[in-house]
C-alpha positions in Angstrom: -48.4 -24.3 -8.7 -49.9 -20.9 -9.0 -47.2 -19.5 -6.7 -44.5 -21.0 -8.5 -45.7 -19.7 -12.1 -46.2 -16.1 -10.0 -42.2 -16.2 -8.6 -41.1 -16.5 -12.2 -42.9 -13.4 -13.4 -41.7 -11.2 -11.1 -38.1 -12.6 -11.3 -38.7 -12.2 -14.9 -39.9 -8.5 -14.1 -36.6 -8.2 -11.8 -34.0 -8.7 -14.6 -35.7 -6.7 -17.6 -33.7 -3.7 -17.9 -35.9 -0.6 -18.2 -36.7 0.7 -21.2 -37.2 4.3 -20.1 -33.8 4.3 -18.5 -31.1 6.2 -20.5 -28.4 4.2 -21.4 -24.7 3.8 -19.9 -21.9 6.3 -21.5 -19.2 4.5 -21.1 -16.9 7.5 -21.5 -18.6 9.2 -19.2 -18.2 6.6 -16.7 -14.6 5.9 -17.6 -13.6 9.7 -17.3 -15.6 9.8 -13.4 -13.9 6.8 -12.5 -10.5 8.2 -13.7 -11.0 11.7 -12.2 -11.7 10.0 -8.9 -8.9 8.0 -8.7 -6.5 10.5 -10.0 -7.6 12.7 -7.1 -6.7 9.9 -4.7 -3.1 9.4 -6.4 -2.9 13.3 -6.1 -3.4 13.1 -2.4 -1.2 10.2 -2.2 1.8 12.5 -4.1 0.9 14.9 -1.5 1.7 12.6 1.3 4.5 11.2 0.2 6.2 14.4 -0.8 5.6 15.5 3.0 7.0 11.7 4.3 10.2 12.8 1.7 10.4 15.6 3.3 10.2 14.0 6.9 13.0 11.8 6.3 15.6 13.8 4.2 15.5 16.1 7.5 15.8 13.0 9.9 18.8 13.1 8.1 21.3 9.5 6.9 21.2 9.2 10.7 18.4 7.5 10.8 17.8 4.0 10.9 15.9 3.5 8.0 17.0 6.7 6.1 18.0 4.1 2.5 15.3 2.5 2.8 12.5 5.3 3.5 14.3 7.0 0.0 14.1 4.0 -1.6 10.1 3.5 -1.0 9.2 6.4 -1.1 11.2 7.3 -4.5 9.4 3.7 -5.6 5.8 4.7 -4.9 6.2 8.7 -6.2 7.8 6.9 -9.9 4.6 4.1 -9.6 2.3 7.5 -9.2 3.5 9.5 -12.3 3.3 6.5 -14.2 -0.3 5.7 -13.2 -1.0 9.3 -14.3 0.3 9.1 -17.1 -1.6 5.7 -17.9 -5.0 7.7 -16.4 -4.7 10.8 -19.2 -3.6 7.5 -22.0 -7.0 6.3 -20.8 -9.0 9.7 -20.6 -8.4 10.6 -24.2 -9.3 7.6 -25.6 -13.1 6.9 -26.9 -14.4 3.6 -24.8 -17.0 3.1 -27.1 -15.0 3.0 -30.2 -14.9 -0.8 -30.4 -10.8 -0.9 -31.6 -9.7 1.2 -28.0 -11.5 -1.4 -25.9 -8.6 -3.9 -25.9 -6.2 -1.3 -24.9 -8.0 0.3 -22.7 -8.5 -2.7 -20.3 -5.3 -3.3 -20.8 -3.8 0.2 -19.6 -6.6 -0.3 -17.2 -5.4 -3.7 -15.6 -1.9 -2.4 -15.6 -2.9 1.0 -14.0 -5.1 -1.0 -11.0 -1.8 -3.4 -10.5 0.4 -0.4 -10.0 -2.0 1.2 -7.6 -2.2 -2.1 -5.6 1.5 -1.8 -5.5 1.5 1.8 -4.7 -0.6 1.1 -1.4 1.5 -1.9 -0.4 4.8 0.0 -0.7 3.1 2.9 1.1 2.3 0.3 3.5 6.0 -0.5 4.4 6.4 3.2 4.5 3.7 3.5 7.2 5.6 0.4 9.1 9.3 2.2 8.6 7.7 5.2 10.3 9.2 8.9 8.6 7.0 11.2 11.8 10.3 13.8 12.9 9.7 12.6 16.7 12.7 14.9 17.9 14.3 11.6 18.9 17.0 12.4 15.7 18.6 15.3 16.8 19.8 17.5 13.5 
C-alpha cells in the first residue's frame, strides 16, 4: 500500500509544470519553426532550379523532357506559394487569440503543400534530370 500511495506522488511530481520555468512564446516559436523550414524550401528552390537547368540542356530529346518541366515547374509554383504562406504566418501575432484560427489554417495548408512538394520531388528523383552524356546536344 505504501508503495502505491508513493508512485502517485512522484507521478504527480512528474506532470506539475515548473513554476520557475519561463513560459512558451508562441511567436517566438512560430517564427523558429518558420525560419527553419523556409530555409529547407530555399534549398529545395536551389535544387530544383539546378534539375531545371539539367533538363532544359538534355534538351526535348529526352525521354522525359514534358514531364521533368512539368514537375519541376509544379514543385517551384507549390514553393513560392508556401513562401508566401510562411511570411502570411510570420507577421501575424500567435498570441492574439482572433489570428489563431487562421494561422492553423495557413499552417495546415502550408504543411499539405510541402508534403506535396516532397512527393512531386520524389517523381523527379525517379524521372532522373543527372546530364549523363548519354543525350548528346
Amino acid at each position: 500500500m505504501g508503495s502505491a500511495r508513493g508512485r502517485t506522488e512522484m507521478q504527480d511530481e512528474r506532470s506539475t509544470p515548473r513554476r520557475d520555468a519561463t513560459p512558451l512564446n508562441l511567436n517566438h516559436y512560430a517564427t523558429k519553426k518558420s525560419v527553419a523550414e523556409s530555409m529547407l524550401d530555399v534549398a529545395l528552390l536551389m535544387a530544383n532550379a539546378s534539375q531545371l537547368k539539367a533538363v532544359i540542356e538534355q534538351g526535348p530529346g529526352f525521354k522525359y523532357y514534358i514531364t521533368l518541366l512539368a514537375l519541376i515547374s509544379l514543385s517551384l509554383l507549390f514553393q513560392v506559394v508556401i513562401g508566401g504562406l510562411f511570411i502570411a504566418m510570420a507577421r501575424k501575432d500567435l498570441n492574439d487569440v482572433g489570428n489563431q484560427r487562421k494561422l492553423n489554417i495557413l499552417n495546415n495548408v502550408a504543411t499539405g503543400l510541402v508534403f506535396v512538394t516532397a512527393i512531386v520531388n520524389v517523381f523527379i528523383t525517379a524521372f532522373g534530370v543527372q546530364k549523363t552524356g548519354l543525350y548528346p546536344n
